[in-house]
N, C-alpha and C positions, 0 to 999 in steps of 0.2 A: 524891751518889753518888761512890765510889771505886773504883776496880777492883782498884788494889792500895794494901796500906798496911805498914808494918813499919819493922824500922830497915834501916841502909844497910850491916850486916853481915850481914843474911840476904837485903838484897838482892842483893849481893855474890855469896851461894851460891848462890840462885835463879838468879840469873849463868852463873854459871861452871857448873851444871850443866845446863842447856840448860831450863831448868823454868820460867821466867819469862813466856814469851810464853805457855804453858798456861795455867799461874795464870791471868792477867788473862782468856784466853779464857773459863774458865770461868767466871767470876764474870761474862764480859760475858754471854753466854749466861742464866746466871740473873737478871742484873738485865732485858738487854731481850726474853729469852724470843727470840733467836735467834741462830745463830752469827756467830760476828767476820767480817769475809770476809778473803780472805786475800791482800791489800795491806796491811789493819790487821794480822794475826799477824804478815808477814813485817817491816814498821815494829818491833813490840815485839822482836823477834829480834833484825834489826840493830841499833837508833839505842841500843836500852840496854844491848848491849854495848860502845858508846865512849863512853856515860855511865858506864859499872863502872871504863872505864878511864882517866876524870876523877876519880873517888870515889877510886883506888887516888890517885893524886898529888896530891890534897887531902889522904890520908891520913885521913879522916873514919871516925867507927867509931860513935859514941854520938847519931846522929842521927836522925828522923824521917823516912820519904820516903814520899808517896804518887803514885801514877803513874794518870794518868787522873780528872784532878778535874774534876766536871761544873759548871761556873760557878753561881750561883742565877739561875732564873728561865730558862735558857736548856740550850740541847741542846749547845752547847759543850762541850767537853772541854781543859782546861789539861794538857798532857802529863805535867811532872813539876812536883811541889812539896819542897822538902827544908826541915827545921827544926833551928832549934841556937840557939845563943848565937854572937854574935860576940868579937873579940879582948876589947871593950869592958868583957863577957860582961852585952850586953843582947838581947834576945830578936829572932829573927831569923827571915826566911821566905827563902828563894830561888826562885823560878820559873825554869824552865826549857822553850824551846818545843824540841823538836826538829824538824829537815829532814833527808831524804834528798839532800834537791837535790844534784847535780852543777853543775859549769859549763855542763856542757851544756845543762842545765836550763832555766836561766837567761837571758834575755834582757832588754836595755834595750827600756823603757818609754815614751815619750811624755808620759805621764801623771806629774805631781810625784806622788811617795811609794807610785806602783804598780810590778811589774814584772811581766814575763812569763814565765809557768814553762811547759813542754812536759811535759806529761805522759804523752806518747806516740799516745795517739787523738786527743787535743786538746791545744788551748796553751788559758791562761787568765790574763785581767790579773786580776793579786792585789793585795794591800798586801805592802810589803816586810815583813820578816820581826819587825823591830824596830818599827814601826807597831801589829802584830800583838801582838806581844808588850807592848807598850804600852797596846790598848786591854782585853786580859785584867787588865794590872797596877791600871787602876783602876777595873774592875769589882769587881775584888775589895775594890777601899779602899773603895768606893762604897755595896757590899752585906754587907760583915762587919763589923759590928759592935767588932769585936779590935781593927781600926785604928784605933779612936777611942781607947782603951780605955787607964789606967795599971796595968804599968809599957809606956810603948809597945812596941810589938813592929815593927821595919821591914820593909817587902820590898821587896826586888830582884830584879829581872827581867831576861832575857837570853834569845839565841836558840843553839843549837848548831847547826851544819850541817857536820855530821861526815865531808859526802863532796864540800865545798866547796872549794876553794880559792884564798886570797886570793893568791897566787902564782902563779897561773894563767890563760892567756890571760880578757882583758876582765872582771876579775872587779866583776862589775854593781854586787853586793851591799855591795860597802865604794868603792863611787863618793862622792866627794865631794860629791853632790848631797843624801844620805841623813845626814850627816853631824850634823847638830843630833838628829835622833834617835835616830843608834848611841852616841852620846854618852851620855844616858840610859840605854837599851835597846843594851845592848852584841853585836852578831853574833860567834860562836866561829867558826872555821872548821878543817878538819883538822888543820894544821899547829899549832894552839892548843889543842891537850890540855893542855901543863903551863900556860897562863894562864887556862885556864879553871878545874883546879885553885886557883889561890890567890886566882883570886876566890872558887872559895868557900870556901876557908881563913880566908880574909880575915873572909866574915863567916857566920862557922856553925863555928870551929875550938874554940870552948868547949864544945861537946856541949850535953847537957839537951836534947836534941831530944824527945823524949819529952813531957815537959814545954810545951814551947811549940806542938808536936804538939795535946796537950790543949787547950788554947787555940786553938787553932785551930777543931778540929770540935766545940765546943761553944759557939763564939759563934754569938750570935745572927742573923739574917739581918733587913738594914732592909728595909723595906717596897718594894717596886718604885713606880718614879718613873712618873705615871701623864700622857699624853702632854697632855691637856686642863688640868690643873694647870700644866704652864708654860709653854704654846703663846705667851704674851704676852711673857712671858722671851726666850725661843727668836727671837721676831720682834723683838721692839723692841731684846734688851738683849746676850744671849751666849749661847753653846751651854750646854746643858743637856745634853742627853746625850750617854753615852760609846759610842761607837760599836765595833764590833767587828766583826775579818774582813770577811766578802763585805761587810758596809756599810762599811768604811772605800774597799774599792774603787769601791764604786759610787759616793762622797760624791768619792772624789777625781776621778773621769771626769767626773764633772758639773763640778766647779770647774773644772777645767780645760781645759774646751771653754768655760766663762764666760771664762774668762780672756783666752783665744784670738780670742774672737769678730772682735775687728777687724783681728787679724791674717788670719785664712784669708780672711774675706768672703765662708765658704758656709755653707748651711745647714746645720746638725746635728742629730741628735738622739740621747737617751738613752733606753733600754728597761729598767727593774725590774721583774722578775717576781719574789712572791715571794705564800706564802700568809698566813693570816689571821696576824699577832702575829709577823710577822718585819721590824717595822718600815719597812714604804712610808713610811705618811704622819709618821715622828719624822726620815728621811733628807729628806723633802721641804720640813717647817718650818724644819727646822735649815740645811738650802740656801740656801732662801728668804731666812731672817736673817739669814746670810751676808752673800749679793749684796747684800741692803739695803745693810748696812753696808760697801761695797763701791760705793752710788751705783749698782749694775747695776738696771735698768727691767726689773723681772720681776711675774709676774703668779702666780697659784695661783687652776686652776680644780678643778670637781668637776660629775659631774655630781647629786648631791645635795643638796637643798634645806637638811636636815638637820644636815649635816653644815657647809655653807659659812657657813649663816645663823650657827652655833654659833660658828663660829672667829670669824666678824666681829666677834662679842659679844665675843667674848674678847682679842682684838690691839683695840680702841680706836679713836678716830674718825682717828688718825695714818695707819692702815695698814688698815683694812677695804676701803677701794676698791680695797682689793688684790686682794681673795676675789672670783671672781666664778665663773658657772655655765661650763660645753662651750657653752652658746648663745647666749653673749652676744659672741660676735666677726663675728657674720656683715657687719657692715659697719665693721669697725675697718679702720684700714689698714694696708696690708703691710705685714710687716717692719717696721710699728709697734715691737713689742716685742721687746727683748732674747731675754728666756729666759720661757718660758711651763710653769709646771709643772703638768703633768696629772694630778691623784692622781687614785685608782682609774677609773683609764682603761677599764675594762670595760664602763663605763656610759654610753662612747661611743652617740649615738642615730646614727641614717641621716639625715635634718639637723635644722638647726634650728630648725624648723618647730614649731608647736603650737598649739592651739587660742586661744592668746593672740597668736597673733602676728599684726602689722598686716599688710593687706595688701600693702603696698609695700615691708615690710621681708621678704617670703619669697620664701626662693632653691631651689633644686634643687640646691644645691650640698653634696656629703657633708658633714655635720659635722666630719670627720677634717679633708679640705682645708682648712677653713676656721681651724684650730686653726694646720695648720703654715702657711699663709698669712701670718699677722699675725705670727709669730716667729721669730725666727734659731735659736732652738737654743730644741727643746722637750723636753721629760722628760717621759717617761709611767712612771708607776707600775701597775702591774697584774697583775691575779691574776683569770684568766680563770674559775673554778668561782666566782664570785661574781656571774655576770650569772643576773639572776634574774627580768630581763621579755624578752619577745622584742625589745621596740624596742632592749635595749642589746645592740649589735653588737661593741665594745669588742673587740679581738684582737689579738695579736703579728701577725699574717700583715697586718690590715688596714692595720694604722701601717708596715711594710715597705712594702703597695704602695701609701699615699699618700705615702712619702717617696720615692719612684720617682720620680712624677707630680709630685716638685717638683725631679727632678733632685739625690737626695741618695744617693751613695754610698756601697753597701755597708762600704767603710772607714771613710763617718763617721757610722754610727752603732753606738755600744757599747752593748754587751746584758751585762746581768748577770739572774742570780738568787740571791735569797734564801734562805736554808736551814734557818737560826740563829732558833730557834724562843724567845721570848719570852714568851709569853700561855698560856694552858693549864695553868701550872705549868712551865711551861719544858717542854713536852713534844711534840714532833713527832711519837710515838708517839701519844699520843692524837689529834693529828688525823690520822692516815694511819689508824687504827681505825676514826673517824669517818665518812672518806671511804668505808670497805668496807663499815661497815654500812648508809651509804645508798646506796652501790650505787653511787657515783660513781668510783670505781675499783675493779680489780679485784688488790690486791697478795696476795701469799701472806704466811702465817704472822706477821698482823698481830696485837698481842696488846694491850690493853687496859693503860693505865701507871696503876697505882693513885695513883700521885702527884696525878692529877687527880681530885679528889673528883665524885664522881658517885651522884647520889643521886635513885633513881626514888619520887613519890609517888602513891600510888593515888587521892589527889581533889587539887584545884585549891587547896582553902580550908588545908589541910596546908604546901602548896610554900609561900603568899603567909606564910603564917605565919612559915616560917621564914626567907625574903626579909626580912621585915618585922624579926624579931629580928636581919640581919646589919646592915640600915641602923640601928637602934639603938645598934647596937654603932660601926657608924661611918657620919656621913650620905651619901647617895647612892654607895654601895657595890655598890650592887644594886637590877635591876630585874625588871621582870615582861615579857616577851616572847610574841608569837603568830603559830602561822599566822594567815594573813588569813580567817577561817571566819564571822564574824561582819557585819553593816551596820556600817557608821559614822555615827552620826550626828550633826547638830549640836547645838551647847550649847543649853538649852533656855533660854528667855527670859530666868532672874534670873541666868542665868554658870550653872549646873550644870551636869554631865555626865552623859550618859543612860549607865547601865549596860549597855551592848551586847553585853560579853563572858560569856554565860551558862553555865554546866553543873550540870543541876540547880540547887539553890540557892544554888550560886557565881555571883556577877553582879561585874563590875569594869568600872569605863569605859575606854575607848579611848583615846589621847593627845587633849590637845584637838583640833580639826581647825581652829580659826581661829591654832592657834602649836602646830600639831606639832612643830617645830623645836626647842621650851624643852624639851620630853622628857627630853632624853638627858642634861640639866646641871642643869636647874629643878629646886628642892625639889619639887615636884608631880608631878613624874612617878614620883615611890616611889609614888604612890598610884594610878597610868594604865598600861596594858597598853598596848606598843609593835607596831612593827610591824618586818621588814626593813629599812624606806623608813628609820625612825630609829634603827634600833640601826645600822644598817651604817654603818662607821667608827667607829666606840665600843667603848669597854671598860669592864668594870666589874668588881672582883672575885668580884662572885659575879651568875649570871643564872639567871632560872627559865624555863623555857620550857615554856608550852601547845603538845604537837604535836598540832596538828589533822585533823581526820579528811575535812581536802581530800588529803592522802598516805597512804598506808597499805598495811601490807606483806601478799602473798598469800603466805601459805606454801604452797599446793598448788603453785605453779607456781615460790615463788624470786624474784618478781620485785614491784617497785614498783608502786604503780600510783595515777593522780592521777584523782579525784576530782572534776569540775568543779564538780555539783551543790551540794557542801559549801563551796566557795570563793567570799566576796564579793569576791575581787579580778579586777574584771570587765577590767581594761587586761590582767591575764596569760591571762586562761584562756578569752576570747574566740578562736576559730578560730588556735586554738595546739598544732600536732601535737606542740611540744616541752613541754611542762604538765609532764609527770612530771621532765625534765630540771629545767627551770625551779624545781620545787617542792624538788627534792633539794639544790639551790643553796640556796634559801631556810633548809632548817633545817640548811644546814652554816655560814651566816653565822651562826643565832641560836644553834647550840648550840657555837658559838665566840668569845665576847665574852668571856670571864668569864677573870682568873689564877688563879683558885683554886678555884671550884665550879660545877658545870653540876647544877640541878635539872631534873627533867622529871616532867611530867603528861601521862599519853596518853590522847587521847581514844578510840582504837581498842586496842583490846586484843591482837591478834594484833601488832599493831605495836611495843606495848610483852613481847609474848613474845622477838619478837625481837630487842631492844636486851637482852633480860635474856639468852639463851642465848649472844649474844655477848661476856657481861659474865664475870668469874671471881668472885669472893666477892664479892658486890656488896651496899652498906650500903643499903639500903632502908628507906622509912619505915614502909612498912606491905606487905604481900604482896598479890599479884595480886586483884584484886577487879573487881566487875564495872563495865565502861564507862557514864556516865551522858552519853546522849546529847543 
C-alpha cells in the first residue's frame, strides 16, 4: 500500500500548493474505508513541507518518492521512500522517518536505546528514533526481494526531526549514548536542512528514479519468517528476528531491568499487552536467548500444554528444562530465578492446584503469588480477549495487585502495548472487524481488509479440500480447526483415530488425545481437527475453521448467544454465566492463526448470514445452502 507515489517535482507542487496532505487523505480514506484523523493530516502538512525544503537543496528533480509505504506483513507505515541513482550512478533507495518532536518533547530514558516523548495526554518510552529507523531499514532487506537482486540497488535510512534541535538545551536525541546507531541511522535535526540535502545528493543526485521506483514495487515479497521454524536458532544460537517500534521498546525495558537486576535488589516486572500476531511470544524467545547467552537464570512458562510441550521439542535436551508450565513453581524457592517469562499470561489459573496434584504439594496460594515469588524480574505477555475457560483469570489489573502484595512499585514496573499487527496479512483491520462481528467490541465504521483472504464454504468436505491442496502445495501450512461441539475420544486399540468430528457425511478425527501437543508441528495433524487448547499460540498460513453451533447469532435481537447443549467442552460451559464471553474468545483465537487465509464452515446458518452481511464482495465457495446438522 502506498498513499502517495509520483516524482519529487510534482511533489514539490502538491507542496507548495497546499494539496498534499488531501491527496494522501484521500487515498487514506479509500484504501482503509475511513478518514485520516487529524494529528496524521496536520503531520502530512507540516513534516513535508521541511522535506520540500530538503528536496529544494538537494536540488533533486528526476526522482521517485513515495510517502506512506506500508512495510509487508505489517500495519506499519515507512513515512517517506525516495529513489535515484547515486554519484556512483548505482541504484539507490533513501528512507526517511519523519518527527514532530520538539525538545520539549523529548526526555532522557533510563532504559539503553529508549526515550521518552510527551505527547501531551501522555508521555510514552519509545525506541529512539534511529533504532526505529533501523529496524524498518531491515525489514525491508528482509522482505524485498530487490535487495538481493543484480544490479544491487542500496538503502539508506535516516530520521528527520524538523522541529528538533541539536543546539538546544539537553538535546537527548544526539546524546553520546545513541551514538553506535546514529552512526548508521543518521538523526537530521532543524538546523540540518542543508546536510540533510547532500546526503541525499550524495546518493540519489543521478536521477532515474523512475526507474529504480519500478524495481521497487514490483519486487517480489519473501515469505514471512514463521516463529516455530526458528525458535531453536532464537534459543541456542542468535536473533532471528527483526524487531520493530513498540517491540524494540518493550525488547529494550526488558533487557534492561536484566541487566540491572543486582544493582537495584528489588523486584520488577514487565507487562506486554498486545493482540493475536503482534509478536508476544517472537519478543519473548528472542529475550529468552538473549539472557541465555548472557549466563542470566531465566525461565519461560505458559500456561499451555500445547504449546510449551512443542517448544521443548523444538530448543533440544540443552535448554527444554527451561520450558515449564504457571504450575510448576509452587514450591520452588524464592527469588530462585532471575527473570521468569510469562507468555500469554491470560491463562493465568486461581492456583496451582489440579486434579493431578499430590496432596502435600497443594497450597491456597494465588497462582499469580507464586509466579512473582520465585523471580526477581518477571515478564508477562498478554492479551486479555484470549481467556477462553473461566479458570483462566490472567489480567493486567491482577499482576498490578500481586506486584503490590510483593512490595513492587508502580515505578518498577513498565507496561507496554503492541500495536504492529503481523499475522492476518499484516492487517489490524481485519482483526478490529473481527472483534465487531463477534461482538467482542463495539468500534464504529470497522470495514473488512480485503488483503485478508476469506473464504466462506457452505459444507466441511469443500474447506478440507482446499486445506488439503494449500498443505500440498507447501507441508504443514495449514490446518483444520473447531469449536469444541463434538466427544473426544480415545484411540481405538490398533493406534486409530475415532472419527468424532461429524456433519453429515463429513467425519474427521480430533487431535490424538494421548499427544495432543504434536498437532500443531506433527505431519499428522494436516489430517486431525484442532481444538483452541492447540491451536492457541500457533500460526499457520492458512486455517479452516468449523464454527460450531455451541455460538450462534440471533438476528431478532442483535445479539450472541451460547449454546451449552451443543458444546462437549464440559471445563467451559459447566455453571459458567460467562459461556457466550468465553465462546467469542474462542473463535477470535481460531479465526486468527492464519497470514494469509481464514476459511470458514458454519454450522448455523443465520450465523454464517451474518459474517456474509458483514463482508463486502466476498469470494465464496459456494452460496448459502442449507445447514447439515
Amino acid at each position: 500500500m502506498r498513499l502517495y507515489e509520483g516524482t519529487i517535482t510534482d511533489f514539490n507542487q502538491a507542496v507548495l500548493h497546499n494539496a498534499i496532505a488531501d491527496q494522501i487523505a484521500t487515498k487514506y480514506e479509500q484504501y482503509y474505508k475511513r478518514a485520516a484523523n487529524q494529528s496524521e493530516f496536520r503531520a502530512w502538512q507540516q513534516s513535508l513541507l521541511f522535506l520540500k525544503n530538503a528536496f529544494e537543496y538537494s536540488r533533486l528533480q528526476d526522482n521517485g518518492i513515495i510517502i506512506e509505504y506500508e512495510l509487508p506483513y505489517s500495519t506499519r507505515r515507512i513515512d517517506t521512500l525516495i529513489f535515484g541513482r547515486d554519484y556512483l550512478k548505482s541504484d539507490s533507495v533513501v528512507l526517511i522517518e519523519l518527527k514532530q518532536w520538539s525538545n520539549d518533547n523529548v526526555e532522557d530514558c533510563p532504559t539503553e536505546g529508549n526515550i521518552l516523548v510527551d505527547y501531551g495526554r501522555f508521555r510514552k518510552e519509545q525506541a529512539h528514533p534511529s533504532l526505529q529507523v533501523q529496524g524498518y531499514h531491515f525489514d525491508l532487506i528482509d522482505f524485498l526481494s530487490v535487495f538481493g537482486e543484480e544490479p544491487k540497488i542500496s538503502l539508506n535510512s535516516c530520521a528527520y526531526c524538523h522541529n528538533y534541535s541539536r543546539e538546544g538545551p539537553d538535546p537527548v536525541l544526539f546524546s553520546s549514548k545513541f551514538k553506535t546507531t546514529t552512526d548508521s541511522f543518521p538523526v537530521f535535526a532543524k538546523e540540518d536542512v542543508q546536510n540533510l540535502g547532500a546526503y541525499l545528493r550524495a546518493r540519489l543526485s543521478e536521477g532515474n528514479g523512475l526507474d529504480v521506483f519500478g524495481r521497487f514495487v514490483t519486487s517480489p515479497i519473501r515469505p514471512s519468517r514463521k516463529l516455530l521454524e526458528h525458535t531453536s536458532q532464537m534459543i541456542n544460537n542468535q536473533q532471528i528476528f527483526n524487531l520493530i517500534d513498540d517491540q524494540i521498546a518493550a525488547y529494550n525495558s526488558i533487557m534492561h531491568k536484566a541487566k540491572h537486576l543486582s544493582q537495584t535488589g528489588r523486584k520488577s516486572a514487565v507487562i506486554v499487552k498486545g493482540g493475536p500476531g503482534t509478536g508476544k511470544s517472537v519478543i519473548a524467545l528472542e529475550v529468552m536467548g538473549e539472557l541465555m547467552r548472557q549466563d542470566k537464570i531465566v525461565f519461560h512458562a505458559t500456561g499451555s500444554s500445547a504449546f510449551t510441550n512443542t517448544l521443548r521439542k523444538i530448543v533440544g535436551p540443552r535448554a527444554r528444562r527451561l520450558f515449564s508450565f504457571f504450575n510448576s513453581f509452587a514450591t520452588t524457592e524464592a527469588n530462585s530465578i532471575e527473570i521468569l517469562i510469562c507468555d500469554e499470561a491470560h491463562r493465568i489459573r486461581k492456583t496451582s492446584n489440579s486434579r493431578y496434584t499430590l496432596r502435600e504439594s497443594r497450597s491456597n496460594d494465588p497462582q499469580i503469588d507464586e509466579l512473582f515469588r520465585v523471580a526477581k524480574l518477571n515478564i508477562f505477555f498478554i492479551d486479555e480477549n484470549q481467556i477462553v475457560r473461566p479458570t483462566e483469570i490472567g489480567s493486567i489489573a491482577l499482576i498490578k495487585e500481586a506486584a503490590a502484595r510483593f512490595g513492587i512499585e508502580t515505578g518498577d514496573i513498565a507496561e507496554f502495548e503492541l500495536k504492529t499487527q503481523f499475522r492476518c496479512s499484516g492487517s489490524d483491520a481485519y482483526l478490529q472487524w473481527l472483534d465487531k462481528v463477534l461482538g467482542i467490541t463495539d468500534s464504529e465504521n470497522v470495514a473488512f481488509d480485503a488483503r485478508m483472504q476469506f473464504k466462506i464454504f457452505s459444507s466441511p468436505s469443500q474447506m478440507v479440500d482446499e486445506i488439503n491442496k494449500r498443505n500440498a502445495e507447501k507441508k504443514n501450512s495449514a490446518r483444520i480447526v473447531a469449536g469444541f461441539c463434538w466427544p473426544w475420544s480415545n484411540s481405538k486399540t490398533d493406534g486409530g483415530l475415532v472419527k468424532d468430528v461429524q456433519i453429515g457425511e463429513f467425519a474427521m478425527p480430533w487431535e490424538r488425545k494421548d499427544a495432543f501437543w504434536k498437532w500443531a508441528t506433527d505431519d499428522s495433524g494436516m489430517d486431525q481437527v484442532g481444538t483452541v487448547y492447540t491451536a492457541q499460540g500457533f500460526e499457520y498460513d492458512y486455517i479452516g475453521v468449523i464454527f460450531g453451533n455451541d455460538l450462534t447469532y440471533d438476528p431478532t435481537t442483535n445479539q450472541w448467544i451460547s449454546n451449552p447443549q451443543n458444546s462437549h467442552d464440559t471445563q467451559v460451559k459447566r455453571n459458567n454465566p460467562e459461556l457466550t464471553r468465553h465462546l467469542q474468545h474462542v473463535y477470535r483465537v481460531l479465526m486468527s492463526r492464519a497470514h494469509r487465509g481464514v476459511y470458514v464452515n458454519f454450522m448455523d446458518g443465520e450465523t454464517e448470514r451474518h459474517f456474509r452481511n458483514a463482508l463486502p464482495e466476498l469470494e465464496v465457495a459456494s452460496p448459502l445452502a442449507p445447514r447439515l446438522q
